[in-house]
C-alpha positions in Angstrom: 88.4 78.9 107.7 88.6 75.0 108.3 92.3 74.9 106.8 92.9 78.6 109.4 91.7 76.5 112.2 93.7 73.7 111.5 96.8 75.3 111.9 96.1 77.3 114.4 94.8 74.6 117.0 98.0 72.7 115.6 99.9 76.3 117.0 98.2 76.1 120.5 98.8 73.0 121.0 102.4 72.9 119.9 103.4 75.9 121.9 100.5 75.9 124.6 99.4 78.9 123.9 96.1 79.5 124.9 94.6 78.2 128.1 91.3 78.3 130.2 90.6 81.5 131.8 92.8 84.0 129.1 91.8 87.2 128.6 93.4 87.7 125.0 93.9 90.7 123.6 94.0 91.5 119.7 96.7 93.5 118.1 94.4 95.2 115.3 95.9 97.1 112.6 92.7 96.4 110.5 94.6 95.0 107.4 94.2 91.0 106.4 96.8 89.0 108.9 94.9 91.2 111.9 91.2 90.9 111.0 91.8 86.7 110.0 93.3 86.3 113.6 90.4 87.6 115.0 88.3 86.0 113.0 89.6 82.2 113.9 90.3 83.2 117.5 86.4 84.0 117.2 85.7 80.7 115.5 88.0 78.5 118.0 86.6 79.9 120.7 83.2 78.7 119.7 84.3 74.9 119.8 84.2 75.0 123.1 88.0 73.4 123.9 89.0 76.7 126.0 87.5 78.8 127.9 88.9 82.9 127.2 87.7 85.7 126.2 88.9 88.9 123.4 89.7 92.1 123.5 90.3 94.0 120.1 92.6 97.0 120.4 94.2 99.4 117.3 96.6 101.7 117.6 96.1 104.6 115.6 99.7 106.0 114.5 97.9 109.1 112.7 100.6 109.6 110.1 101.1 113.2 109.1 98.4 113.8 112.0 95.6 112.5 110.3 93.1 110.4 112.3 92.7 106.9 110.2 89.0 105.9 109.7 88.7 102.2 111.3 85.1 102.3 110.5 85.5 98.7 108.3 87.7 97.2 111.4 85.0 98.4 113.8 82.0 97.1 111.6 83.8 93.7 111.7 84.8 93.3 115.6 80.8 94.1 115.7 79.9 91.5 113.4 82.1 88.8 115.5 80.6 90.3 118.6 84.4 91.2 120.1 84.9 94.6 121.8 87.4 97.1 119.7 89.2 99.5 121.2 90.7 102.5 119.1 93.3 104.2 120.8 95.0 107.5 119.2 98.7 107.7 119.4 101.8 110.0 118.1 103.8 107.5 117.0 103.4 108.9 113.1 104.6 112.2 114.5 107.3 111.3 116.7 109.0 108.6 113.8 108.8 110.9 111.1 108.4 114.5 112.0 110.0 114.7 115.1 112.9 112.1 114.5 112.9 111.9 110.8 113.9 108.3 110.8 116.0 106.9 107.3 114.9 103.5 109.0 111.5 104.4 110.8 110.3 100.5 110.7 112.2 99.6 114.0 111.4 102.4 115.8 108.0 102.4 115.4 107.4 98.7 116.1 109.0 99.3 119.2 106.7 101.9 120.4 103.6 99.7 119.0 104.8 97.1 120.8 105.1 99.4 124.1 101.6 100.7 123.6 100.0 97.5 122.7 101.2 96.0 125.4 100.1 99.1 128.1 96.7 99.2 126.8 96.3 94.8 126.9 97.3 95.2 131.1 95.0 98.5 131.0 91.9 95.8 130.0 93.0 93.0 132.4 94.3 91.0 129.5 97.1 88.3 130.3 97.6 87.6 126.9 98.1 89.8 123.8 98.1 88.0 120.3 99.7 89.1 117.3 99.1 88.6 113.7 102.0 87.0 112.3 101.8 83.9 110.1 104.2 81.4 108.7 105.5 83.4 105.9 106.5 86.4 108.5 108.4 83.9 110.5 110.9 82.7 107.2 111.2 86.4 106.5 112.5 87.8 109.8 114.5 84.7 109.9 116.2 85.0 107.0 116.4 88.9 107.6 118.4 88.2 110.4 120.4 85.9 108.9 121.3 87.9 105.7 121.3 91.2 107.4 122.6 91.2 111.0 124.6 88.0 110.3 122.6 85.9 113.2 120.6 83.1 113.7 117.2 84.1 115.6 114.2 84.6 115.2 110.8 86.6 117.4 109.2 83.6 119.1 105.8 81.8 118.6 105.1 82.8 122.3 106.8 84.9 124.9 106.6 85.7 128.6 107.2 89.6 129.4 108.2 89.5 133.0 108.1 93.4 133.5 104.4 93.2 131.8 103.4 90.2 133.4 102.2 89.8 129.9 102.2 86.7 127.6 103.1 87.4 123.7 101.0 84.8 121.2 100.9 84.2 117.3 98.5 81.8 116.7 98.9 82.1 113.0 102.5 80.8 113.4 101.5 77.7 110.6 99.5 79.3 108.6 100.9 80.2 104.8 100.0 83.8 103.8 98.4 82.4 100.6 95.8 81.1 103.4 95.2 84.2 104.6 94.7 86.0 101.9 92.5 83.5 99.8 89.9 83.8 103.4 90.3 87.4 103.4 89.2 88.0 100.0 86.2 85.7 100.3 85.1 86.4 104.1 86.4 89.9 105.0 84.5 93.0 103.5 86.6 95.9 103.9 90.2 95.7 105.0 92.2 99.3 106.1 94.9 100.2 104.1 98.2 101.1 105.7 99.0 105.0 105.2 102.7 103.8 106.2 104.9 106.7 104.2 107.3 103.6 103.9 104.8 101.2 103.4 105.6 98.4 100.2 109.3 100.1 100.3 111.1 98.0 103.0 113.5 95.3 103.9 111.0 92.9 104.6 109.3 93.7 101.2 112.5 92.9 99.8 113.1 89.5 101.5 109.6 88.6 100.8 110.5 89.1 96.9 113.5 87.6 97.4 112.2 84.4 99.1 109.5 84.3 96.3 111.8 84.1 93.6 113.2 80.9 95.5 110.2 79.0 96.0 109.6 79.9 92.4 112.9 78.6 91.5 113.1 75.7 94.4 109.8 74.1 94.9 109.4 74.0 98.8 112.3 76.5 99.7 110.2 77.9 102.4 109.2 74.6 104.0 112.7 73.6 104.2 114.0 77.2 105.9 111.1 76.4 108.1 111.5 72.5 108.9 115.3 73.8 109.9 114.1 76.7 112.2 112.2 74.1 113.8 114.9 71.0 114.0 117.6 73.8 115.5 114.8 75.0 118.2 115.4 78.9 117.0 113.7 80.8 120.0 111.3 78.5 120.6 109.9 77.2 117.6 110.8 73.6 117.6 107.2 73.5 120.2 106.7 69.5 121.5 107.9 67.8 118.6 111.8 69.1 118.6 112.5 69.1 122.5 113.1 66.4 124.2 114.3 65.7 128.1 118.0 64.3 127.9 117.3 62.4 131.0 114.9 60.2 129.5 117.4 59.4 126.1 118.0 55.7 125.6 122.0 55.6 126.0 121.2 52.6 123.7 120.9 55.0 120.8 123.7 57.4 122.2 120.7 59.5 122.5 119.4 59.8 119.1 115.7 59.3 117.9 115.1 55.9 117.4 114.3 56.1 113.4 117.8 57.8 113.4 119.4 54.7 115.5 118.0 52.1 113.4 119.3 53.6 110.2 122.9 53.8 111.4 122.9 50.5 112.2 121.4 49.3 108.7 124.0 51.5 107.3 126.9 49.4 109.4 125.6 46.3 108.4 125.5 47.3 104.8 129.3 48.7 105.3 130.1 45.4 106.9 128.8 43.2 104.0 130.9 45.4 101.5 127.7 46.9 100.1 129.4 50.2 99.3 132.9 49.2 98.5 132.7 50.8 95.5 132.5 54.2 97.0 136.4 54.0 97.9 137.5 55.6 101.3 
């Protein structure tokens, strides 16, 4: 949990995402990301350096009408002392039977989101927190890029004006392989998706493909990552990539100071014929 908690406190503090007085609530969908989220809110919340509360709330999709049992997510919200909320939905229904989506994923994360976001104002929550980690991030980034042809990306945190309802992922720097090496030595019992679509999607197939990269190009994924972050892509260049234009140095046109001082050792070198042999 130490290396968990280092990224996420890194997360808040980059994007400000948690202050004194939040009442968070927890997307739970009772598989790993979910249950680790709560599990390191739980443990930051115990240092002491802000003061909120939680709220744990699943929505039960009840594909092909069946009711899923949350019993393991339940046992665990109980164990970290957080109160869980189940709340039945028709979401399986409507996506599948009533619709018959070819591409269900969109639609249904839409109406989570709606739901989620009804039942966090319904408990007096100002904040709803979602259990996406680093690795989600590069995906839907380079989903977007590869599939819609666009640079974007969801953002770390988000303000839903017709809500009055802040959107955090405080897992934003944490690798998967994090997650899942704490969930297999901390979590019990995790609840398996009964998705119809589950394993078979685009994502899955980015994640593979992004795999095969890293594999293949050692540190692929920090790189995608370090750019999202140098462009500011919705948000996530944080503190360290924004800056206030009125306070640039026109002595450096305006540029980072490192940046300044190597264009001028590179002048100097030009002017001493250092790289004449280069040609024009």
């Amino acid at each position: 949990m130490q290396k968990i908690l280092s990224y996420l406190r890194r997360a808040v503090q980059e994007y400000d995402l948690i202050e004194n007085g939040d009442r968070i609530a927890v997307g739970v969908s009772g598989g790993k990301d979910s249950l680790v989220l709560l599990a390191a809110l739980r443990a930051f919340q115990r240092f002491g350096l802000y003061d909120y509360q939680l709220e744990a709330i699943t929505l039960d999709p009840q594909f092909g009408g069946v009711p899923t049992d949350y019993a393991p997510a339940a046992a665990f919200c109980q164990e970290l002392g957080i109160p869980y909320h189940v709340i039945p939905t028709e979401i399986g229904k409507i996506v599948f039977d009533v619709r018959k989506e070819a591409h269900p994923c969109s639609l249904c994360a839409k109406m989570r989101r709606g739901a989620l976001h009804d039942q966090a104002k319904e408990l007096g929550c100002n904040k709803l927190a979602l259990g996406h980690h680093n690795d989600d991030a590069i995906e839907t980034f380079m989903m977007n890029l590869f599939i819609e042809g666009r640079i974007g990306c969801y953002a770390p945190k988000s303000y839903l004006s017709r809500k009055d309802l802040t959107l955090i992922r405080p897992l934003s720097f944490v690798p998967e392989r994090e997650i899942i090496r704490y969930a297999k030595k901390q979590i019990p019992e995790i609840v398996k998706s009964k998705c119809p679509v589950d394993g078979h999607t685009s994502r899955e197939t980015m994640k593979q493909f992004i795999y095969a990269q890293e594999r293949e190009n050692p540190g692929f994924k920090k790189r995608i990552f370090g750019a999202m972050r140098r462009a500011n892509v919705d948000g996530w260049g944080g503190k360290t990539f924004i800056r206030n234009l009125a306070d640039d140095d026109l002595s450096t046109n305006g540029k980072p100071e490192r940046f300044h001082l190597l264009e001028a050792e590179i002048a100097r070198r030009l002017k001493e014929g250092q790289y004449a042999d280069l040609g024009n």
